[in-house]
N, C-alpha and C positions, 0 to 999 in steps of 0.2 A: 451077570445074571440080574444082579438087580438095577440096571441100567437097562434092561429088557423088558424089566416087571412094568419098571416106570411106561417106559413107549408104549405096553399098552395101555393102562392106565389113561382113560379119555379125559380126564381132569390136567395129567400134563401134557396130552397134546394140545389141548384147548389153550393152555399157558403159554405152551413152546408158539404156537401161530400166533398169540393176540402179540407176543414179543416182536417176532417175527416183522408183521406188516405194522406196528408200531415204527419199527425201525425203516422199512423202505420207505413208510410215508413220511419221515424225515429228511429225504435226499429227495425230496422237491422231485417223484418220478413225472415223467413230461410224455406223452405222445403225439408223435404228428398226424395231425388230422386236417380235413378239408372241410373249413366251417364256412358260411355268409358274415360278412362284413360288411358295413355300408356307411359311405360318406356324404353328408349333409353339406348346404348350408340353409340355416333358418334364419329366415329377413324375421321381423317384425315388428308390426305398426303398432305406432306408437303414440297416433292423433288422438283428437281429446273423446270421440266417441267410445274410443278401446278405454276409458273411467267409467264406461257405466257399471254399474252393479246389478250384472242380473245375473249372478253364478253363486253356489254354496259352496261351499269345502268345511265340510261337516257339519255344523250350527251356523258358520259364520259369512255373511254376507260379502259376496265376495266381487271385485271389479275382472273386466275380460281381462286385462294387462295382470293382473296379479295371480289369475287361473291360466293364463299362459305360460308364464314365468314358473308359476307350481310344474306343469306340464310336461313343461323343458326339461326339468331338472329330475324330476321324474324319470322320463326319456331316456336322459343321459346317463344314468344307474343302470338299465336298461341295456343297452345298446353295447356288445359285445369288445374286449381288446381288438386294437388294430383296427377299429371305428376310425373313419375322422370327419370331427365337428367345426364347423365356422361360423361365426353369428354376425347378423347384422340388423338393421331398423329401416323402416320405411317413415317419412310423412314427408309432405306437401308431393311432389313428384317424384324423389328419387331414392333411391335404397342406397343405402350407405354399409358399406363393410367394415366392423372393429376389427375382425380379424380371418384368416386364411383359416381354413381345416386342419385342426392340429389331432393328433391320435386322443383319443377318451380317456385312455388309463392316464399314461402317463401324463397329460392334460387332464386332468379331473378337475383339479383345486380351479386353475386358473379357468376354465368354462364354465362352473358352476359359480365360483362369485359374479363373472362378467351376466350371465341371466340373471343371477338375482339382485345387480345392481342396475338393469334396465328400469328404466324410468322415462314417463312421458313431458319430463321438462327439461329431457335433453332435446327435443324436436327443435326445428330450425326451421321451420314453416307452420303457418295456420292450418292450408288448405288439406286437402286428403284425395289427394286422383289416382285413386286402388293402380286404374288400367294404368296408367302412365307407370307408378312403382313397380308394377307386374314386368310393364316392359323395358323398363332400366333393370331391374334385376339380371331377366332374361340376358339381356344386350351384356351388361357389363362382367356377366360370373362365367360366362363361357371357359375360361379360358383353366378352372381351377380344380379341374378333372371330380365334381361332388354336383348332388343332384338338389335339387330348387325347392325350400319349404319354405313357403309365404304365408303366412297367420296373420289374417286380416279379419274386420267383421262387413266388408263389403261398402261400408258408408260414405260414398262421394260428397266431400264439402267443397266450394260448393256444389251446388245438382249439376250434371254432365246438361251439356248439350246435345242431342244428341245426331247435328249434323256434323261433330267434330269426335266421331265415336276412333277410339283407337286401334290402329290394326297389327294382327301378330304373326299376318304371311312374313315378315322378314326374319321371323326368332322361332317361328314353329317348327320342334322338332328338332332344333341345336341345345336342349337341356332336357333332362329326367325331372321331373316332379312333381310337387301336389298342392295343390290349393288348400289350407287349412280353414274351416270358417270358424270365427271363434262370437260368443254372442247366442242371446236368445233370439224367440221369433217373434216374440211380443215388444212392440212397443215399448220405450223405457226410457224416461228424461238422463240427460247428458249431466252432468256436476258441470259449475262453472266455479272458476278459479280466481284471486285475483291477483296482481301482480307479484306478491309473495310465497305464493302457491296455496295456498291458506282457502277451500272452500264456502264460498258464500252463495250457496242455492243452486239453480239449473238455468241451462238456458231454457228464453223465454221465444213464444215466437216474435218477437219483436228483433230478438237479439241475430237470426240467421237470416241468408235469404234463402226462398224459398221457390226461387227457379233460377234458372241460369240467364245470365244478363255480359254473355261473352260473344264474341263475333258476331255470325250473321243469324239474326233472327229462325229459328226453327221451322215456320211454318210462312208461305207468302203475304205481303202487306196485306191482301184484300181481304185474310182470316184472322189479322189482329187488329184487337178492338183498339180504338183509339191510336192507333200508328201513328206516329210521326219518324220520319224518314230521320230526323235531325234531334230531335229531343225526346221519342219512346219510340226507338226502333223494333222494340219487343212490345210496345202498348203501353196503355196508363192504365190497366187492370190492377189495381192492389190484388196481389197473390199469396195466400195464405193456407200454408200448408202441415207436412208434420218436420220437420229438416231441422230442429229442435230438439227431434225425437229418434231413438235409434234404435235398430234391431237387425239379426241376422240378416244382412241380404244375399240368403242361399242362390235362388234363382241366378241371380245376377253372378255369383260367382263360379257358380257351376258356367254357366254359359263363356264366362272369360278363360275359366281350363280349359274347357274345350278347345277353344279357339286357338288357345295357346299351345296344346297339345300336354296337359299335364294331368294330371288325376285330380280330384277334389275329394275333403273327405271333412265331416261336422267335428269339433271339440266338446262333446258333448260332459264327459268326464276326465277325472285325469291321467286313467292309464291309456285314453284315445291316441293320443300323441307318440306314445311310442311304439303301437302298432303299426301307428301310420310310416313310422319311419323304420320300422321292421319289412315294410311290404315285401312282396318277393320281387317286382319290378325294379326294387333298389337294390337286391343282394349282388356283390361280387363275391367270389369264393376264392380264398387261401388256403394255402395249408399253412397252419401256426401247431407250433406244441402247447397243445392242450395239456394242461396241469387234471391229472389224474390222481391225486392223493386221497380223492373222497372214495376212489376203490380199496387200495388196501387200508385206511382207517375205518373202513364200512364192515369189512371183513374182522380188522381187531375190535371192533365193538359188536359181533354175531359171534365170535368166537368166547370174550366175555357174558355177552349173558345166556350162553349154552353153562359156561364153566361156574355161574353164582348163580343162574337164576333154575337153567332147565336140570343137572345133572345132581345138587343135591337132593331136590326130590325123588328122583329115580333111584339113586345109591340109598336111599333111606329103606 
């Protein structure tokens, strides 16, 4: 009888359930579900233009490389178990691979320090030929079954020629992915460094050049000034430009995804990046056991504050 009184008594069923799903959400309950996963890899440039400072992250003045780096890591918090991540760098022409796409979770620690120990004095070239990294990326990751995030700010060092422009009929459409542009649209001096890595001012225009002085002249002899076939095959015009100076070059990047057949998308803050690499163009779908414990501990804390917050009022 008084094991009857009790049941009904809404105080100890509220007891007997918050016990109840307390204890299932202890044996780790799992269900199998059919989620999006998606696997990367993210090149990124690492030339001296990705030092400009034209990004904030909250007060603090912040360079592209170190708001991509934030981005990443970001991202990777983000980006579901059973992910997988690969990182690599770009400068002078070719993108370099640290490491293959390994799973998120279980890879956390080891992706998360390799982004936040990128740095642009591991580069191994001066120059910067976006197109060219785009297309070794392309060419050389085929084979790693993850889709192509390149985070560049577009800045060819030095200026393209542009009778030697790069083509991507041979790689269009043998990869998934997006063009990141990282970078303001203003104008903004470069840091220049010196052989200790130790900041001493910007470049100057003195210090770049400021058109391209590579194979065969752009335009025929009879429209440059001063030509000489043998000693200013491009003219003896002093050229003086902004190549010193850096800033998104969206146009130009959009136009290179295109061609390449990849998506393009701005960094403009820091939750942009893991959007981008949520797209639904990147999702595969698994089924994984999803950990369901936030259901029945949802349930033992509705059935507590029925039992201390809603029920002594009422019984009063």
């Amino acid at each position: 009888m008084r094991l009857l009184r009790h049941a009904r008594d809404p105080r100890f069923l509220c007891a007997v359930m918050a016990f109840v799903c307390v204890a299932i959400a202890l044996f780790y309950p799992t269900l199998k579900l059919s989620r999006p996963v998606f696997d990367h890899i993210i090149v990124v440039d690492i030339t001296r233009s990705m030092n400009v400072t034209d990004y904030r992250i909250g007060d603090r003045p912040t360079s592209r490389l170190e708001m991509v780096k934030s981005a990443m890591r970001s991202a990777l918090r983000e980006l579901p178990c059973d992910s997988r991540l690969g990182l690599g760098l770009f400068t002078g022409r070719q993108s370099f691979l640290l490491f293959e796409p390994i799973e998120v979770c279980s890879g956390f620690e080891a992706i998360d320090t390799a982004m936040e120990r990128i740095d642009w004095r591991m580069a191994w070239d001066a120059d910067s030929r976006i197109a060219d990294g785009l297309y070794d990326a392309l060419t050389h990751l085929q084979d790693l079954n993850a889709n192509l995030v390149f985070v560049t700010d577009g800045h060819e060092a030095p200026p393209l020629n542009p009778r030697y422009k790069r083509e991507f009929d041979s790689v269009k459409g043998k990869l998934k992915g997006i063009v990141i542009g990282a970078g303001g649209l203003n104008l903004s001096p470069i840091p220049k460094f010196n052989e200790r890595g130790e900041a001493i001012g910007f470049y100057s225009e003195e210090d770049v050049p400021h058109r391209s002085t590579f194979g065969l002249p752009p335009k025929p002899p009879s429209e440059i000034e001063g030509y000489h076939a043998r000693n200013a095959p491009f003219g003896s015009e002093l050229v003086i430009g902004t190549e010193h100076l850096s800033s998104l070059k969206e146009d130009y990047l959009r136009g290179l995804a295109e061609e390449a057949g990849l998506l393009y998308s701005r960094l403009e803050n820091l939750e942009d990046l893991g959007r981008a690499l949520q797209h639904s163009e990147f999702a595969r779908f698994e089924t994984v056991a999803s950990d369901i414990r936030w259901l029945p501990a949802g349930l033992a804390l509705a059935a507590l504050v029925v039992l201390y917050g809603v029920l002594p009022f009422k019984l009063r």
